[in-house]
NUVODO-491640 format. One line per 8 residues: number of its first residue (from 1); their letters; for each residue x, y, z of N, C-alpha, C. Coordinates in nm, 4 decimals, padded with zeros to 6 digits. Layout:
<rs>
NUM = a = X/Y/Z/X/Y/Z/X/Y/Z; ...
</rs>
This chain:
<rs>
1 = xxxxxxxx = 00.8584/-01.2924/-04.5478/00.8931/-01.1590/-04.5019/00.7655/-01.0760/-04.4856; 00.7288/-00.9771/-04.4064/00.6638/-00.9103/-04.3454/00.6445/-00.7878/-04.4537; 00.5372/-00.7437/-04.4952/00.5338/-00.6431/-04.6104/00.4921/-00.4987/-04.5364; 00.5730/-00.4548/-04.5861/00.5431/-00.3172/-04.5234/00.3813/-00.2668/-04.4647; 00.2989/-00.2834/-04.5424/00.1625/-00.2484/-04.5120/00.1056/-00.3571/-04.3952; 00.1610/-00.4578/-04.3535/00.1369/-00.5710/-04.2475/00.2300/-00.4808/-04.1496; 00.3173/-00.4466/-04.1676/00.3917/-00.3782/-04.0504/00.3497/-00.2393/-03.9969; 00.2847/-00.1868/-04.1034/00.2567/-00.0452/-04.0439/00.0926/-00.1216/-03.9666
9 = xxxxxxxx = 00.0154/-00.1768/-04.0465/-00.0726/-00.1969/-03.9732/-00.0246/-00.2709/-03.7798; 00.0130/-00.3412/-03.7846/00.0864/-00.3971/-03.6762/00.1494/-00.2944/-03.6024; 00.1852/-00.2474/-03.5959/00.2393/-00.0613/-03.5625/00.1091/00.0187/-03.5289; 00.0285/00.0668/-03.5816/-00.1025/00.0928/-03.5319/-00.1794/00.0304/-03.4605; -00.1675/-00.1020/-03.4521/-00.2677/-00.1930/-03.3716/-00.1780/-00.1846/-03.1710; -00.0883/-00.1661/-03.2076/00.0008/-00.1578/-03.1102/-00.0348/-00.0114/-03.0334; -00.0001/00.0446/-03.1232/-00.0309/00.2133/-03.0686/-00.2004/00.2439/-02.9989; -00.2501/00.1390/-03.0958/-00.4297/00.1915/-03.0147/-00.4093/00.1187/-02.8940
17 = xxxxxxxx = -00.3413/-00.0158/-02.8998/-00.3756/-00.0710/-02.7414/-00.3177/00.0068/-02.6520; -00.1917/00.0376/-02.6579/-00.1308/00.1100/-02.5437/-00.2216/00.2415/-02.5243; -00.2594/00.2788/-02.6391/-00.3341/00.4319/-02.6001/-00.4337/00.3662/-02.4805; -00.4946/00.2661/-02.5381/-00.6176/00.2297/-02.4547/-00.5767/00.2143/-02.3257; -00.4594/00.1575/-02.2861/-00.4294/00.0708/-02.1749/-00.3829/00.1756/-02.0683; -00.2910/00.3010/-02.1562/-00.2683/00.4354/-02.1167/-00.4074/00.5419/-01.9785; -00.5081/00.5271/-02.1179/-00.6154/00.6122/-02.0353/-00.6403/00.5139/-01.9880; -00.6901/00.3706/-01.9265/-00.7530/00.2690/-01.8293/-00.6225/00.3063/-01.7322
25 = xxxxxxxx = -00.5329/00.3132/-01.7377/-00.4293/00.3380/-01.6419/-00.4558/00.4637/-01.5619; -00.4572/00.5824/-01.6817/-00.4847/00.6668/-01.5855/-00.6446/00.7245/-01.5483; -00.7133/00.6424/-01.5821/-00.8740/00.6452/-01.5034/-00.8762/00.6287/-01.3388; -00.7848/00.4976/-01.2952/-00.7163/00.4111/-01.2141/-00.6683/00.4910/-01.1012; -00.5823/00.5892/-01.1829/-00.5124/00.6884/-01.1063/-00.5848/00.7990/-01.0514; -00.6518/00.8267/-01.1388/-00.7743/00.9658/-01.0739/-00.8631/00.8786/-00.9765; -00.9272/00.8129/-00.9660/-01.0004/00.7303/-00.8987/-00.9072/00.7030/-00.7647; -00.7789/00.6675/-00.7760/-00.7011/00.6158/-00.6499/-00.6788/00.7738/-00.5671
33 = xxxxxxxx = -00.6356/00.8845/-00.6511/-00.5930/01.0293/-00.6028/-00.7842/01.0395/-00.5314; -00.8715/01.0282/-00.5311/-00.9906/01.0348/-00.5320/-00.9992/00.9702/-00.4102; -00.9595/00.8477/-00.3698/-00.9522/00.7544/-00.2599/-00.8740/00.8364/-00.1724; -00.7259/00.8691/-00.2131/-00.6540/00.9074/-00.1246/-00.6972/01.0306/-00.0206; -00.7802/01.1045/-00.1291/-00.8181/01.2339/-00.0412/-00.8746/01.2493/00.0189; -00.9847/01.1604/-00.0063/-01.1284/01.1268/00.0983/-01.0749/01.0824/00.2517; -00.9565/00.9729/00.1935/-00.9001/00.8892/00.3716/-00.7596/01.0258/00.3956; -00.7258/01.0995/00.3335/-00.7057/01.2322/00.3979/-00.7297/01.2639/00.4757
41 = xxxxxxxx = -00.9127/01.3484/00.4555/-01.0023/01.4123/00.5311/-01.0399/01.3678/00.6520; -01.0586/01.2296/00.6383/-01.0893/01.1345/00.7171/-00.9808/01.0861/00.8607; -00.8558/01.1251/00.7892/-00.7903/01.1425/00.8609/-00.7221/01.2496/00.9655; -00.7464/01.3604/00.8625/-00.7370/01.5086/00.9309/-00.8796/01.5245/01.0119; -00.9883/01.4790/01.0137/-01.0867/01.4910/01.0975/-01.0689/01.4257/01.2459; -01.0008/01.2906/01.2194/-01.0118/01.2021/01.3670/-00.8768/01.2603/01.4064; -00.7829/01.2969/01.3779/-00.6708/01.3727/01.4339/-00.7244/01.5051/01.4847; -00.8444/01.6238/01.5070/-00.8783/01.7088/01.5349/-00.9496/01.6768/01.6478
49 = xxxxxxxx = -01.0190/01.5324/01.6366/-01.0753/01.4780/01.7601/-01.0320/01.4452/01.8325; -00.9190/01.3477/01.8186/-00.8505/01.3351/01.8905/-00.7777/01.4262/02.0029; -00.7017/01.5064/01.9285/-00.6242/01.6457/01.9858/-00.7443/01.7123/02.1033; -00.8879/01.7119/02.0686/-01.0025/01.7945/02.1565/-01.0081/01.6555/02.2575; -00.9942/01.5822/02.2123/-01.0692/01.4829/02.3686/-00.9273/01.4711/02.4152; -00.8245/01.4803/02.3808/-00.6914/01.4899/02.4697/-00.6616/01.6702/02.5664; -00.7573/01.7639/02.5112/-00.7543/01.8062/02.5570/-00.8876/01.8683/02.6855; -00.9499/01.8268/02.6328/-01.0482/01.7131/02.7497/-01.0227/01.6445/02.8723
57 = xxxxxxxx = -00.9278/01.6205/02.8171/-00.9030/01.4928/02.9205/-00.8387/01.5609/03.0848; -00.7981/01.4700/03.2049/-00.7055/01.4828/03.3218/-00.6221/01.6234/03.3176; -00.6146/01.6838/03.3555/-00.4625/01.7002/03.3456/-00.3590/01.6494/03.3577; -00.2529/01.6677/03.2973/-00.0884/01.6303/03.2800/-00.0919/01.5934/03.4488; -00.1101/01.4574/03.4663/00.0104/01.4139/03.5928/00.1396/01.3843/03.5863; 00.2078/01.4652/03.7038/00.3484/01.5006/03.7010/00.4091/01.3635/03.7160; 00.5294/01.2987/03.5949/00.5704/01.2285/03.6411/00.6940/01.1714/03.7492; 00.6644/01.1320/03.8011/00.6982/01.0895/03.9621/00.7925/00.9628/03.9754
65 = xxxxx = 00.8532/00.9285/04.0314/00.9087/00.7820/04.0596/00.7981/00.6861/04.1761; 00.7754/00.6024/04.1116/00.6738/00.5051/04.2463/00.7539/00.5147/04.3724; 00.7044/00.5278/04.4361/00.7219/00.4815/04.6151/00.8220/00.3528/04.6342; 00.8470/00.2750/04.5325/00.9384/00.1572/04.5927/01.0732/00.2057/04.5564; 01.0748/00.3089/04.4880/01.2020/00.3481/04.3880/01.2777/00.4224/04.5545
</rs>
């Protein structure tokens, strides 16, 4: 049988890993929120470019039916 003082220790050994595994988890997470925002920006930038060289561009040709129609 398992003596109380083996169990509480076992109970603590438990609790530090998860603590540990807890903050490595959420290190993980700040780092990924960190990723995300950067390809955000990155994304709200080439969408601004985009929008300017579309408006750049031809004008709107009217669409038409081809000639065989």
């Amino acid at each position: 049988m398992i003596m109380p003082a083996d169990r509480l220790t076992t109970l603590e050994i438990r609790a530090a890993e998860q603590e540990k595994t807890i903050e490595e988890l959420s290190g993980q997470i700040a780092e990924q929120w960190k990723v995300i925002e950067r390809m955000q920006r990155k994304l709200d930038a080439l969408t601004n470019r985009f929008l300017a060289l579309e408006e750049q561009a031809a004008p709107d040709v009217p669409v038409t039916k081809p000639p065989h129609w």
